[in-house]
VMD Tcl script that draws the C-alpha trace (Angstrom):
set ca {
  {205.06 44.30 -206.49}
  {205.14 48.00 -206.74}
  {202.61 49.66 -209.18}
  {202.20 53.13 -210.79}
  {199.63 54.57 -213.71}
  {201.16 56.48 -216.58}
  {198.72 57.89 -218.83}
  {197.54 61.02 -220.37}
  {196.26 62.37 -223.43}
  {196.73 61.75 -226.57}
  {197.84 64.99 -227.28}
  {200.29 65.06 -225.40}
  {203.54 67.21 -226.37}
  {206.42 65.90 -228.19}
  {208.98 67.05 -225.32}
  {206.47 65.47 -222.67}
  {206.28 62.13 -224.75}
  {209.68 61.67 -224.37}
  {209.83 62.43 -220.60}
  {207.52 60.07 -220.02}
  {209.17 57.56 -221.87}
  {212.63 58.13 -219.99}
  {210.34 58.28 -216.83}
  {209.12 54.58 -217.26}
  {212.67 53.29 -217.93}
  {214.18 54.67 -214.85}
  {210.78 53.38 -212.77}
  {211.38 50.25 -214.20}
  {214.90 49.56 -212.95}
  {214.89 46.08 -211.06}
  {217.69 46.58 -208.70}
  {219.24 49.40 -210.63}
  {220.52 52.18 -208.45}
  {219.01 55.37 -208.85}
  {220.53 58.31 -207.08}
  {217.80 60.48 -205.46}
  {215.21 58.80 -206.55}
  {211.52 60.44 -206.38}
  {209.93 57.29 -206.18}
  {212.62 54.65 -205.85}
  {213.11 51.98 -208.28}
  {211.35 48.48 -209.51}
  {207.59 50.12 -210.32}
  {205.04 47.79 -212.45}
  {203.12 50.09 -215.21}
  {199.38 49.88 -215.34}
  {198.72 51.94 -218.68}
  {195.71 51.82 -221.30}
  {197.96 51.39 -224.86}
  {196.18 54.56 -226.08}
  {198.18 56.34 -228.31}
  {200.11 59.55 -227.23}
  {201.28 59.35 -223.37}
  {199.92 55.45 -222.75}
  {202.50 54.39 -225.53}
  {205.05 56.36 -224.39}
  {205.04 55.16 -221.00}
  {204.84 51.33 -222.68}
  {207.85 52.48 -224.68}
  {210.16 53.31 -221.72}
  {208.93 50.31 -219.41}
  {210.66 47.87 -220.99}
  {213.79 45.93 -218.53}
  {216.50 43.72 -220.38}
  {214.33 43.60 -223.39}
  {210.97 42.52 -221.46}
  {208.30 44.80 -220.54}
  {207.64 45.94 -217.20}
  {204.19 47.24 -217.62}
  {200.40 45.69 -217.98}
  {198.61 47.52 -220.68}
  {194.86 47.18 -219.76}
  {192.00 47.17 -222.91}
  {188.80 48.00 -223.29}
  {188.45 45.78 -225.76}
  {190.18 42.75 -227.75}
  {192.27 44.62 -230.70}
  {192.14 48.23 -229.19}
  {195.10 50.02 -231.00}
  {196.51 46.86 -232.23}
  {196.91 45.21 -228.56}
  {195.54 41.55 -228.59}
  {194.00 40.01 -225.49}
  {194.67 36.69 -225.98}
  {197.88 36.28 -227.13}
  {201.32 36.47 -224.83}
  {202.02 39.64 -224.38}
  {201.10 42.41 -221.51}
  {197.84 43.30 -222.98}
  {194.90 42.24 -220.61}
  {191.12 42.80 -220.88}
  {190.28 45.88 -218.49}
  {186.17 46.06 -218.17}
  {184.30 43.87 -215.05}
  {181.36 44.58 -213.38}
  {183.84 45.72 -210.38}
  {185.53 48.52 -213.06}
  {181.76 49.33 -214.77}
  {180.70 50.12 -210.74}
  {183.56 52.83 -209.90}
  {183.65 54.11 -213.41}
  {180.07 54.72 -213.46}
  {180.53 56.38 -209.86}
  {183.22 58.60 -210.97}
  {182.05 59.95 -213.99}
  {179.80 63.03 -214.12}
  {177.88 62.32 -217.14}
  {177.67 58.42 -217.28}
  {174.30 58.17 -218.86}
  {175.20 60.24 -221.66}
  {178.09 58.13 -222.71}
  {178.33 55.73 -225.46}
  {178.29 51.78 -224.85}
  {182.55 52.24 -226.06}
  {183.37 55.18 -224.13}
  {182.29 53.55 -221.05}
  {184.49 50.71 -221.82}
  {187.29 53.57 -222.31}
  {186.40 54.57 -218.74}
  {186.16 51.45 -217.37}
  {189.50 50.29 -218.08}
  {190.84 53.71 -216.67}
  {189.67 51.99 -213.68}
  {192.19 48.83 -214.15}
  {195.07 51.78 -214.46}
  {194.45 52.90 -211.67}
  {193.76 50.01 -209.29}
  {194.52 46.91 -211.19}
  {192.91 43.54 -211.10}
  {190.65 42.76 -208.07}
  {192.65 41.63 -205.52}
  {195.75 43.31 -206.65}
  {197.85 46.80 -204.57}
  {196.29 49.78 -206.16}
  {198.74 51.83 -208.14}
  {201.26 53.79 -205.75}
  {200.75 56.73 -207.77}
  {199.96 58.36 -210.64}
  {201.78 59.98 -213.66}
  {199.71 62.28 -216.35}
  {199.43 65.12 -218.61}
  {196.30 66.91 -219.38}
  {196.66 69.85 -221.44}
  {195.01 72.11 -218.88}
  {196.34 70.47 -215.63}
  {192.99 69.68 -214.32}
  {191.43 66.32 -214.47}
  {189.90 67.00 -218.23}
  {189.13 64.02 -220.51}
  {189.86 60.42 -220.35}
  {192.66 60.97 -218.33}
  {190.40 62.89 -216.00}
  {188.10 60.57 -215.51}
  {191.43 58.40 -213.93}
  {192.40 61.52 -212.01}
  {189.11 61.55 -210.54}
  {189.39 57.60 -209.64}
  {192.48 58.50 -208.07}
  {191.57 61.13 -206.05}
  {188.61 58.78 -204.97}
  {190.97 56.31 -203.44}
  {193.61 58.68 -202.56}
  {195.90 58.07 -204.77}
  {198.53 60.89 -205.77}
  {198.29 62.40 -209.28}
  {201.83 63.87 -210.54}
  {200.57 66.00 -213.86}
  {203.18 67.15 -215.82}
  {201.11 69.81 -216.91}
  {202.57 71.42 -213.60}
  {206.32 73.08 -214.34}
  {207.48 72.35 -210.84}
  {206.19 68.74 -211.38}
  {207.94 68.21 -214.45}
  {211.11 69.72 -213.08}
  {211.18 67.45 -210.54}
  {211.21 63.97 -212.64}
  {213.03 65.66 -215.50}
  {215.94 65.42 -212.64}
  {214.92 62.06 -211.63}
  {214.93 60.71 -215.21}
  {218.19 61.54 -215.90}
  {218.11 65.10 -217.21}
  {217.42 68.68 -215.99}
}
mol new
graphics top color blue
foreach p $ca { graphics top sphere $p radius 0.5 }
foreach p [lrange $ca 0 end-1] q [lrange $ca 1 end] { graphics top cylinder $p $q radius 0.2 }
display resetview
């Protein structure tokens, strides 16, 4: 199994919203051709369900009608998403997450018992359950194009275990998988 993170904040533009979304379709083509593909086809989504770019990216990954994506919380209920019942929702906060989070964040003694939850499941994004491929790659928008916010703190857990960040903050970024999701 091939995974990628697609996240980003929830202020994310309109016009980048949908991008996303057509980007997480196209990634999650099982055996679909794709001419010149960026990344090739048959990707997994790790995502957080928050709304804005999260959602969007849960939106597109979706393959004859099931998704393609695991949407990790921080907690049971988190934007509607429910742990325990079928579904791609899973719980997203170990000791294992709480370690790297904690590691990766510049201010984690300042933070709120829930916001380190928040941070902690960035973690699962980014390199799933223990035992599990890290994500191939990463997909964001921050409104800057620097690793600001909660997406940041993934960017930065990325960039820890060198894992490429595409931000689609950057024009010649965006470009780029505007062509490979179909449009230019």
């Amino acid at each position: 199994m091939r995974y990628y993170a697609g996240i980003g904040s929830r202020e994310t533009p309109p016009g980048i919203l949908a991008l996303m979304t057509r980007i997480a379709f196209r990634l999650a083509c099982w055996g679909e051709p794709i001419q010149q593909s960026y990344f090739g086809d048959g990707f997994w989504l790790r995502s957080g369900h928050a709304p804005g770019a999260d959602q969007a990216f849960e939106n597109g990954a979706v393959w004859e009608g099931d998704p393609s994506f695991t949407s990790f919380l921080p907690w049971d209920g988190f934007e509607g998403g429910k742990i325990h019942e079928p579904g791609p929702f899973e719980y997203g906060v170990n000791e294992r997450n709480d370690a790297i989070a904690e590691e990766c964040h510049p201010a984690w003694d300042r933070l709120t018992q829930g916001a380190r939850k928040l941070h902690s499941r960035n973690v699962a994004q980014i390199l799933g359950r223990p035992g599990e491929h890290y994500s191939s790659f990463v997909i964001c928008w921050t409104k800057d194009g620097r690793a600001t916010g909660g997406t940041g703190q993934a960017i930065r857990i990325a960039d820890t275990f060198g894992i490429p960040v595409y931000n689609l903050h950057d024009q010649a970024t965006r470009d780029r998988l505007q062509r490979f999701s179909g449009r230019s």
